[in-house]
BAMAR-114827 format. One record per residue (C-alpha): residue number from 1; residue in one letter; x, y, z. Coordinates in steps of 0.001 Angstrom, whole numbers. Example, Ala and Ser with C-alpha at 12.3 -4.5 7.8 and 13.67 -1.06 7.14 Angstrom:
BAMAR-114827
PT resi resn      c1      c2      c3
PT    1    A   12300   -4500    7800
PT    2    S   13670   -1060    7140
END
This chain:
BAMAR-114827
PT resi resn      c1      c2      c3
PT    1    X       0       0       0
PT    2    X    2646    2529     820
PT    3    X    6771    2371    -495
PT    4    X    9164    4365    1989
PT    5    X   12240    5814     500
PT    6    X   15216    6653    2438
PT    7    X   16814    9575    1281
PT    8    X   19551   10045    3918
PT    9    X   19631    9332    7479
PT   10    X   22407   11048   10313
PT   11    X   23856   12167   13512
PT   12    X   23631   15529   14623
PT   13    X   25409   17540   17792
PT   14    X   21964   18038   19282
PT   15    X   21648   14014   20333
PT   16    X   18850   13722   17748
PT   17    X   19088   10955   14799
PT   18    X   17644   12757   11385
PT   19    X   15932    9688    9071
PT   20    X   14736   11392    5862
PT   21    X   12807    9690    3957
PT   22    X    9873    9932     910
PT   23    X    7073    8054    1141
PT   24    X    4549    6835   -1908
PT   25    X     687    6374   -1545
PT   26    X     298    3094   -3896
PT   27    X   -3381    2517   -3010
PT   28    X   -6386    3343   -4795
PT   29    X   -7550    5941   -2317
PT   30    X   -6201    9380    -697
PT   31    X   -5060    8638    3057
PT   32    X   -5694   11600    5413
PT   33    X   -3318   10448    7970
PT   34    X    -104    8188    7923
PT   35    X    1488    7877   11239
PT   36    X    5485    6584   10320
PT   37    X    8202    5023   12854
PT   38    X   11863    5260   12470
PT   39    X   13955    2798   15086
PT   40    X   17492    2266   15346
PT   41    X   18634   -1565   16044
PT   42    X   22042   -2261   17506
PT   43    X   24191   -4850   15524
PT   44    X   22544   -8015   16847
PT   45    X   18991   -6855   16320
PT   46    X   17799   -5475   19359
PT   47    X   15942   -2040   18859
PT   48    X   17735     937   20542
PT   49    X   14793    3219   20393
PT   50    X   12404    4731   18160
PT   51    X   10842    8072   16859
PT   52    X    7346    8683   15097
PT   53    X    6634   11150   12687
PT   54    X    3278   11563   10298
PT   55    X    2312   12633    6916
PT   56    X    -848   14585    5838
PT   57    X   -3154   14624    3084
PT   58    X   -1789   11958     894
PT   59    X   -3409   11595   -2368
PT   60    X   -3731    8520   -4267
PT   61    X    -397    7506   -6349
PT   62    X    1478   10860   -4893
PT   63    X    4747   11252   -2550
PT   64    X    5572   13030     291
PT   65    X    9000   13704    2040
PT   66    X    9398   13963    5438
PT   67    X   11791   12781    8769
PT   68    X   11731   11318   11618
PT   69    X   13347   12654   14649
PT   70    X   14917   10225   17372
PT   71    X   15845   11584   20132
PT   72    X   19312    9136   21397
PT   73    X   22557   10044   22492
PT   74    X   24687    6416   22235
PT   75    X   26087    5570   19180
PT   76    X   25495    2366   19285
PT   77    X   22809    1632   17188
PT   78    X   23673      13   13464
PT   79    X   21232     187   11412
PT   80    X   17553    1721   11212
PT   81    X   13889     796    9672
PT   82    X   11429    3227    9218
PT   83    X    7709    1908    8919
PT   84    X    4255    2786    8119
PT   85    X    1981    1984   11832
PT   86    X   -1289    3554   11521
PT   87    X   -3250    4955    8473
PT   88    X   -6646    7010    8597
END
């Protein structure tokens, strides 16, 4: 139903992971709401943490780009994932 992009994910000074990403409405329908989560996993696969972000008025076929936040000062996480959760 939806295809998330990442466009470019970092660290900044202000303990705050940026995950920027682009996400495409493949349904047959405009979506009101998308509620997204980013979360960072640590080598072996444990999640770190995790940071929610949403996406307005999403017509049918159309993309968005937006980021999620996540608030974490270690720097041990690995990787990240960043999801659709909820849809109205």
């Amino acid at each position: 139903m939806f295809t998330i992009t990442v466009l470019s994910a970092e660290r900044s000074s202000d303990d705050y992971v940026r995950i920027n990403y682009r996400i495409k409405n493949n349904s047959g329908s405009d979506q009101s709401w998308i509620k997204v989560r980013g979360t960072l996993y640590k080598s072996n696969g444990e999640a770190v943490t995790s940071g929610n972000s949403s996406v307005s008025d999403l017509p049918a076929n159309q993309s968005k780009e937006d980021t999620v936040l996540i608030r974490y000062s270690g720097y041990d996480y690995s990787t990240y994932d960043v999801e659709v959760v909820e849809v109205y």
